[in-house]
C-alpha positions, 0 to 999 in steps of 0.5 A: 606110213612109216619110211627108211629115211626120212628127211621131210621138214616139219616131220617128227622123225622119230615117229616116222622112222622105220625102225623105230626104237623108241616106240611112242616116243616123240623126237622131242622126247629123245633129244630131250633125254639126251640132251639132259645127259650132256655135261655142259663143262665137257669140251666140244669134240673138236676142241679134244686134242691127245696129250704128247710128251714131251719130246714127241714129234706131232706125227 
C-alpha cells in the first residue's frame, strides 16, 4: 500500500510513494534518467560562489 512518506530500507521508494508521479517507474529508473542528465564538468553546488567586482565589499 502505498504511504505518504516512506523512508524503509530496502524499499523502492518511488514505487510506494503516494503521490507517484512516475506511474511504473522504478526508483532505479528515475535516478537513472536524472543522473544521465547531469554534466559531469559542472561544478558542485557548493563549490558555486557570485562573482564580485572589483572594489566590492564581501557584504
Amino acid at each position: 500500500m502505498p504511504k505518504r512518506v516512506n523512508q524503509a530500507a530496502g524499499e523502492d521508494l518511488v514505487l510506494t510513494s503516494a503521490c507517484n508521479y512516475y506511474d511504473g517507474v522504478t526508483q532505479k529508473e528515475a535516478e537513472d534518467f536524472y543522473n544521465a542528465m547531469k554534466d559531469p564538468k559542472d561544478e558542485p553546488p557548493h563549490l558555486l560562489r557570485l562573482e564580485q567586482s572589483p572594489g566590492e565589499s564581501g557584504r
